[in-house]
N, C-alpha and C positions, 0 to 999 in steps of 0.2 A: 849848310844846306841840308834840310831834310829828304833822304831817300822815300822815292813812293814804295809800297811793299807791295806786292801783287801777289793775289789767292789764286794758288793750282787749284782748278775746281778739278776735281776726275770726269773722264769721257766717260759718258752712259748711254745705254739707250733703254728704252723701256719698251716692254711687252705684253699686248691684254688681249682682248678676247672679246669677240658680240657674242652671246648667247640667246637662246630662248626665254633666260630670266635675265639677260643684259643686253639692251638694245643700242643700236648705235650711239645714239645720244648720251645713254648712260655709260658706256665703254667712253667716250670721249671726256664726260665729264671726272668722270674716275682717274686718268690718264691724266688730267690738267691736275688734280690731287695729287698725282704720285710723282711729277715735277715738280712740285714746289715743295714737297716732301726732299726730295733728290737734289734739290735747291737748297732746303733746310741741312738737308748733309756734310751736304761739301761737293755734289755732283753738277756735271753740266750734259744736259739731255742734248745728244747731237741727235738724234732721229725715233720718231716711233714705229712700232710694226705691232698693226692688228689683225684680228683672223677674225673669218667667220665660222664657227663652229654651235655644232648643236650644245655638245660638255667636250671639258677640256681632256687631248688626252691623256692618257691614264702612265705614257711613257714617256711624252717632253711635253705636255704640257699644250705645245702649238704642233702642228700638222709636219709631216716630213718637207713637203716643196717648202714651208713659210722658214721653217728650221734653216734649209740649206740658201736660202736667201738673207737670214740673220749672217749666218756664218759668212760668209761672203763679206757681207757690209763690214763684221766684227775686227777681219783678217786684212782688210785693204785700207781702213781708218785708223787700225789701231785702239782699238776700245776696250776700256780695261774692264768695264762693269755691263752687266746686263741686269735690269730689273723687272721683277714679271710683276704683274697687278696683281696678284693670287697669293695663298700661300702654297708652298711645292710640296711635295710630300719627299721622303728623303730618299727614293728611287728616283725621283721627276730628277730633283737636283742633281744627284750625282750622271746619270746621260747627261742631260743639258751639259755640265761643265766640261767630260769626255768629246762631246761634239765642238762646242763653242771656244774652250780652251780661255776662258776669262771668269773672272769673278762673276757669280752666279746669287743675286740676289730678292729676295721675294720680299712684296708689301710688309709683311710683322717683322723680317727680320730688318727693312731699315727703318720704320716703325720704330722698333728696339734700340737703334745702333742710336738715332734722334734724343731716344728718353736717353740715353748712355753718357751723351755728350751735354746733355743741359743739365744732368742732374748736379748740384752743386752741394747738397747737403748727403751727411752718413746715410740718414735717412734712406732722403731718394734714392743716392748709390747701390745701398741695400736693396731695395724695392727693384731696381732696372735688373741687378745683376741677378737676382734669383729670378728675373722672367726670363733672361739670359740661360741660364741654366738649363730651364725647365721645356725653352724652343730647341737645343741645342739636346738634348738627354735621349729625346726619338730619334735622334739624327746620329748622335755617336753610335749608337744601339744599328742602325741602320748599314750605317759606314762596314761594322764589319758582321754582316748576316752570308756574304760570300762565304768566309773562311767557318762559318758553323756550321753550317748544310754540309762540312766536309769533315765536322768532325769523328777521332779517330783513325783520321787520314795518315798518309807519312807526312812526317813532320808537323802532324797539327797536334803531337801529344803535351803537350805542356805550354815552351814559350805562346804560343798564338790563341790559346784559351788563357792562360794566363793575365795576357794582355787585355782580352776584351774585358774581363771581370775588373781588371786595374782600373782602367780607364771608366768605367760604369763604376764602379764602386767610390771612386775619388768623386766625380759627380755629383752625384744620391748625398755622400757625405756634403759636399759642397750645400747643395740644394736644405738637408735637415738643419745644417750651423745656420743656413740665412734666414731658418723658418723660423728658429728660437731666437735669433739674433731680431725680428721684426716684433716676433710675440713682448719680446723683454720693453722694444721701442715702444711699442702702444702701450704698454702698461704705464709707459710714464708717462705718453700723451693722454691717456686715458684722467692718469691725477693734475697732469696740466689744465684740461679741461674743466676738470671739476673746480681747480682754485682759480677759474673765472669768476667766481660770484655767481649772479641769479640774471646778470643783463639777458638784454636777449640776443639771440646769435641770427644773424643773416649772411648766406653762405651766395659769393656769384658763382654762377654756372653757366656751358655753354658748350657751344664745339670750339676747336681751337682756332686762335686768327681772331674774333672777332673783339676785340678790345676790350676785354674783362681788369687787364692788368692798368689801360689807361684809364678808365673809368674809377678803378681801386686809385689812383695816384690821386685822381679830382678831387673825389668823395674824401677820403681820407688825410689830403694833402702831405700824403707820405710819397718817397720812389721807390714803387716798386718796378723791377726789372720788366718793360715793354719794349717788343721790337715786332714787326712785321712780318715774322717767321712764325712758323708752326713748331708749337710746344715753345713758347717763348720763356716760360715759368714753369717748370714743374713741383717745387716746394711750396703747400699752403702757407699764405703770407695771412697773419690774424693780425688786425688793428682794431684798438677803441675808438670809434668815431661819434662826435656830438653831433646831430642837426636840433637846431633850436638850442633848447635844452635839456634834450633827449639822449640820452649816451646806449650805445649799443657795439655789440662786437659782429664785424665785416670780417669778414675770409674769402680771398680771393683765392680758387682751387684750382686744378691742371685741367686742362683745356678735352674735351673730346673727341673724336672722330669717328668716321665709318670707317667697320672691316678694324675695330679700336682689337688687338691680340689680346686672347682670352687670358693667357699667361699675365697681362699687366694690369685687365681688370681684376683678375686673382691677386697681386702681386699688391698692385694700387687701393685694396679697397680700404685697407687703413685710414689712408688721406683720406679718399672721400667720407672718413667716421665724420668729416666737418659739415659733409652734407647729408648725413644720416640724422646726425645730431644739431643741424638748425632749425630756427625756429621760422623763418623765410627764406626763400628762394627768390633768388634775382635772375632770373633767366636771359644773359645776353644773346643779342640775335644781329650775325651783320647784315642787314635788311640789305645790301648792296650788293652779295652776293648772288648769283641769280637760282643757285641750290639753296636757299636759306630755307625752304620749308622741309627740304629734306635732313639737314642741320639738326632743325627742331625734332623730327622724326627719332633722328640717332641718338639725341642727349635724352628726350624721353624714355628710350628703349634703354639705355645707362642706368637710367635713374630706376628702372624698372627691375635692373638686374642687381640693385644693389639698395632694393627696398626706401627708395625715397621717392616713389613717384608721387607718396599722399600728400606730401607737402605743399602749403600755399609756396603759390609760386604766382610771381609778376614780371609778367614778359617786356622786356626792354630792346627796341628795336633802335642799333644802334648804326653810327655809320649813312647818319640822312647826307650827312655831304659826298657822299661816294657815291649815290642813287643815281644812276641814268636810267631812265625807261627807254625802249625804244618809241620811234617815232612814227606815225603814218600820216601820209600825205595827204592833204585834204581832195586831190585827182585821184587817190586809190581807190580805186571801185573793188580789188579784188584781193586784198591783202585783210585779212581777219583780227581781228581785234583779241590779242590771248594776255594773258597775266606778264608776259616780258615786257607789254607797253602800257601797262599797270602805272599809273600815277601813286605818291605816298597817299595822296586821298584816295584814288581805289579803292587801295592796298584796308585803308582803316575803315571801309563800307564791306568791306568782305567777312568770312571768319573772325578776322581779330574781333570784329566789333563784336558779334554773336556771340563767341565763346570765351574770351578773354575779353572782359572789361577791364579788368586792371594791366593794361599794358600804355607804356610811352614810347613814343619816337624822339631820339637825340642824337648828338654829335654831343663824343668824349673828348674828341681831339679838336674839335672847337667851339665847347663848351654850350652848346645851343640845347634849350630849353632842359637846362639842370636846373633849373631852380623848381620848374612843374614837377622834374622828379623826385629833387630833395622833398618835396611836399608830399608826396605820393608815399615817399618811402618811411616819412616822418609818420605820417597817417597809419600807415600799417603796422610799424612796432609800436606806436602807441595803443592800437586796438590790442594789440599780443601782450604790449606790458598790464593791460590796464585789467582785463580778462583775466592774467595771472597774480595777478597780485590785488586783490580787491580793496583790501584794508590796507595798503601800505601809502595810503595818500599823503602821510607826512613825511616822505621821500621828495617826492615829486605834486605838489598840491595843486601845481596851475594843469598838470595833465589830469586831474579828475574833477575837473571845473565845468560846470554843466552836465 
């Protein structure tokens, strides 16, 4: 008889904020992000607690009554973690944990701890662990600012300067061995790249969650690792893919998000060398999500900070089988008609049509109108091959046919 095994999730609760530049709706939606994040961890959200504030403040982050009503709930449940939507600054942190008495966690750092536990290759390990570092380096520095403001104190002549220079200096060294240790890795992805030949390269992209990984499994009929989780992949997976008889190289890259820690697009921008250096963009979108246009917003703004926004890109609206609009009653007289009761026809008489003509709607995960995309996608490395290589029609002669 096999034993069922049962997952300790950890008790958490999570903490955010309405602001002037974050409105209720956006505090909630944020909030449903930072649980399935917290999900993606290993956490289980017993309760949320949100404030209204004009800015957060500047010493716990949430207001003293919201604080002593955290603390309360923390103390009579038993809860081991607290997770704030923000990131803390490393005064914020250390109050909050003196009050709360529990693990003390902000947006980047479970962010961080996510990429930590999915990364599967040197590579990536590398990659997490020096963004690791680098969130972690203001904060050791911070931890002991108390005992400098004293220094030349009694007892602060030596051990306790001593100490902070040890610990900051092991660091720093930490941080430069993983900087040379990535420079060395890219050099050799840099000649891997090159001994691809002349194909042409088409990179997917996207925020994370929306099905890039099963799309890559279709197309390419390889497995690549898909799950349902946020950051499901973080290692670029490169396949040779034929449609027709057309061969080109597919890269399926690490997923994006909002509020994505500066530290791992510094850390990560290596990997995305696969979207710097492709020749198209397949931009997945889970059209089923009801932020997908803010999705879009984020991976542009990505794509912006790391010098790829020039590229053709073709927007792939994936996840038609997931799509509920809502509904209004044909007796509503007073109920308004806004973009949540958006039909997928709406949706392609809107923007997409005007601005993005090359965009499809499909199901990866049940295979619904991949053949219009195969087509789609056939079409466009074929303009790219044919563009590039003018005279090599005795490679390929049925693609320079007409």
């Amino acid at each position: 008889m096999i034993e069922e095994t049962t997952i300790e999730y950890e008790k958490s609760i999570l903490i955010g904020l309405i602001t002037q530049h974050q409105d209720e709706e956006k505090s909630k939606e944020y909030l449903d992000e930072l649980e399935f994040l917290t999900y993606t961890a290993g956490g289980e959200v017993m309760k949320r607690f949100v404030q209204k504030m004009q800015m957060p403040n500047p010493k716990t982050f949430i207001g003293s009554g919201k604080m002593e009503e955290v603390r309360t709930y923390v103390e009579e449940n038993d809860i081991g973690t607290a997770i704030f939507d923000d990131e803390l600054s490393p005064g914020q942190q250390r109050n909050i944990e003196k009050i709360l008495k529990c693990k003390i966690i902000d947006r980047t750092n479970l962010i961080l701890d996510i990429f930590a536990q999915r990364a599967q290759t040197s590579y990536a390990r590398t990659q997490v662990e020096l963004a690791q570092y680098e969130y972690l380096l203001p904060r050791l520095t911070g931890m002991w600012t108390h005992l400098e403001r004293q220094r030349g104190g009694i007892g602060m002549r030596g051990p306790g300067e001593t100490e902070i220079e040890t610990d900051r200096r092991i660091v720093r060294d930490r941080i430069a061995l993983l900087k040379k240790k990535i420079v060395k890795i890219d050099r050799q992805m840099e000649v891997q790249r090159g001994n691809r030949g002349a194909l042409v390269r088409v990179a997917l992209i996207g925020y994370t969650n929306v099905g890039k990984s099963t799309l890559m499994n279709v197309i390419s009929k390889s497995e690549v690792f898909a799950e349902n989780k946020l950051f499901a992949t973080l290692d670029t997976t490169v396949r040779k893919v034929v449609i027709g008889n057309l061969p080109f190289l597919l890269s399926d890259t690490v997923g994006f998000i909002r509020k994505l820690p500066t530290q791992l697009v510094e850390s990560f921008k290596s990997t995305l060398d696969e979207v710097r250096e492709a020749d198209l963009l397949l931009h997945v979108v889970d059209i089923s999500h009801p932020s997908f246009e803010d999705h879009i917003a984020s991976v542009n703004q990505i794509l912006d900070e790391i010098k790829g926004a020039d590229k053709p890109t073709f927007m792939i609206f994936n996840k038609i089988d997931a799509y509920q609009p809502e509904t209004i009653d044909d007796d509503d007289l007073v109920t308004e008609k806004t973009k949540a009761h958006f039909t997928l026809t709406d949706w392609k008489q809107t923007w997409m049509q005007r601005e993005n003509t090359d965009a499809i709607f499909i199901s990866a995960l049940n295979k619904e109108n991949l053949e219009e995309f195969r087509k789609m996608v056939y079409d466009k490395v074929r303009d790219i091959h044919v563009t590039r290589f003018p005279y090599n029609n005795f490679l390929y002669p049925e693609l320079y046919e007409g």
